[in-house]
N, C-alpha and C positions, 0 to 999 in steps of 0.2 A: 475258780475253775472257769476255764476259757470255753466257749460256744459258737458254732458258725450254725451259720442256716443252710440247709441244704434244701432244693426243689428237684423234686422230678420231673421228668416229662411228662410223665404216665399223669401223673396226681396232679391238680395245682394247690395242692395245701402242702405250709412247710413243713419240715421236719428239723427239729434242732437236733445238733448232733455234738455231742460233749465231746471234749478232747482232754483227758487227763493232766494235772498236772505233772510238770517234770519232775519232781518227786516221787509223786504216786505212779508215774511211766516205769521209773528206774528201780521204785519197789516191786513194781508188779503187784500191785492194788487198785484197788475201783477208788476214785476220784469223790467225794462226796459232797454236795452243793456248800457245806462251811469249812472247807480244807481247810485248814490251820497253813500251809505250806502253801498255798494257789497262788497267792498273790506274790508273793515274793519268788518265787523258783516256776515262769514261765515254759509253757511246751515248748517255747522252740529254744530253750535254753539249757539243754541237760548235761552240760557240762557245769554249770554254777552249783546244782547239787549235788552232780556227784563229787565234787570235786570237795562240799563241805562234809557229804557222807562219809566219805573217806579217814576222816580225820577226825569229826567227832561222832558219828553214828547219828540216825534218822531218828532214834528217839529222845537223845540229848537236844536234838533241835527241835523237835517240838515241843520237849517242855520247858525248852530255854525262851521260846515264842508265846508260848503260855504262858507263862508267869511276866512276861514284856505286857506293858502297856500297848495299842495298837499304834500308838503314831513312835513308838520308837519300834518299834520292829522292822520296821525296814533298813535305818542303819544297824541295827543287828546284824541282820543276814550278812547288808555288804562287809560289816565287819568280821563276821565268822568267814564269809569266803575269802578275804584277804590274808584273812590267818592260814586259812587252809592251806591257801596257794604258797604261802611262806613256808609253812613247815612240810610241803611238799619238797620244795626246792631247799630248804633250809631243817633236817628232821631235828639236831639236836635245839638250836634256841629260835630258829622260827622268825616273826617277827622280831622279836630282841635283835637276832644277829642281826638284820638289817640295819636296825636304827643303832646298834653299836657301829658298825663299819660309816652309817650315813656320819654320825659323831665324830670320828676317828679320822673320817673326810674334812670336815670342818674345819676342826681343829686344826688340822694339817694348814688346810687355807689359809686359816687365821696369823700361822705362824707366818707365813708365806707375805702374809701382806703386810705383817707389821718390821719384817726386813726389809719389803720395799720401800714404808714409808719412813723408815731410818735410813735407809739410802737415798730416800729424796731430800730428805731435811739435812744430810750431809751436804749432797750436791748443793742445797740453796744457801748453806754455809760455806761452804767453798766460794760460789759464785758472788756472796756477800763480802767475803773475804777479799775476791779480786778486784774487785769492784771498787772499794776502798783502799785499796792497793793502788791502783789505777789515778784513782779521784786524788791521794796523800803523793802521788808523784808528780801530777800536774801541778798541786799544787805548792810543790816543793821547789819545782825546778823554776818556780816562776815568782819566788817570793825568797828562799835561800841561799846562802852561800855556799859552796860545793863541799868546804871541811863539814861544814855542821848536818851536809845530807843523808851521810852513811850512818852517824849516830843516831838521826832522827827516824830512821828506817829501822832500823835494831831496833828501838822502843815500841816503832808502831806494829810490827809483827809477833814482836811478845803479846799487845794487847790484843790483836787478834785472835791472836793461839787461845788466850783467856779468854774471850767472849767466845769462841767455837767452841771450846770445851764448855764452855758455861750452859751454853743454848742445849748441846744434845745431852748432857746431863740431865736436862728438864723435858 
């Protein structure tokens, strides 16, 4: 439970002045100095409890907070509000559906990039391909005689064809 100090004019002694928890605001309850609820559902936050009230009721959270250790209790709460807020927007599967579609995302990607990187390892076979193409022509016209070039070409693109199928096989 949250507390200001308030001063008068009138008095110079203070006066504290409680301010309900946002739970006990939205229950319409007196606030009491060990609120099981204070700490975690702040006054000026009453939307995070209603929003968990909503979905699982005020007394399922506090004896779900109850039976918590204190230092997990507060990923608690933000885990019950995150549900909340899921099966507000989500009523049948809540957070599931989320993390099914985030999945379903994924996957997708996945697929996505493993055609890319099969079209890249084409291209770099292709590009491997010309390139030895290139290099067996130079080096053909510059050491051959012109019957025996066309034959020698025929052989060297069969073994191309076989190491480019060989590569993306693998």
């Amino acid at each position: 439970m949250e507390g200001c100090i308030v001063t008068s004019p009138s008095s110079p002694q203070s006066v504290v002045v409680m301010s309900p928890c946002a739970a006990c605001r939205v229950l319409r309850r007196r606030c009491v100095q060990k609120c099981v609820l204070a700490p975690y559902f702040p006054p000026n936050d009453p939307i995070k409890f209603t929003t968990a009230h909503r979905v699982f009721g005020a007394s399922n959270i506090i004896k779900f907070l109850q039976e918590l250790p204190e230092e997990q209790r507060a990923d608690a709460v933000s885990s019950m509000v995150y549900e909340a807020n899921a099966r507000l927007r989500d009523p049948v599967y809540g957070c599931a559906g989320a993390i099914c579609q985030l999945q379903k995302q994924v996957n997708e990607l996945q697929q996505q990039l493993a055609q890319a990187q099969a079209q890249i390892l084409n291209m770099h076979c292709q590009n491997a391909n010309l390139n030895m193409a290139l290099f067996y022509m130079d080096m053909s016209q510059s050491s051959l005689p012109s019957s025996s070039n066309d034959h020698s070409f025929d052989n060297f693109f069969d073994e191309l064809g076989f190491l480019c199928d060989q590569s993306l096989s693998t």
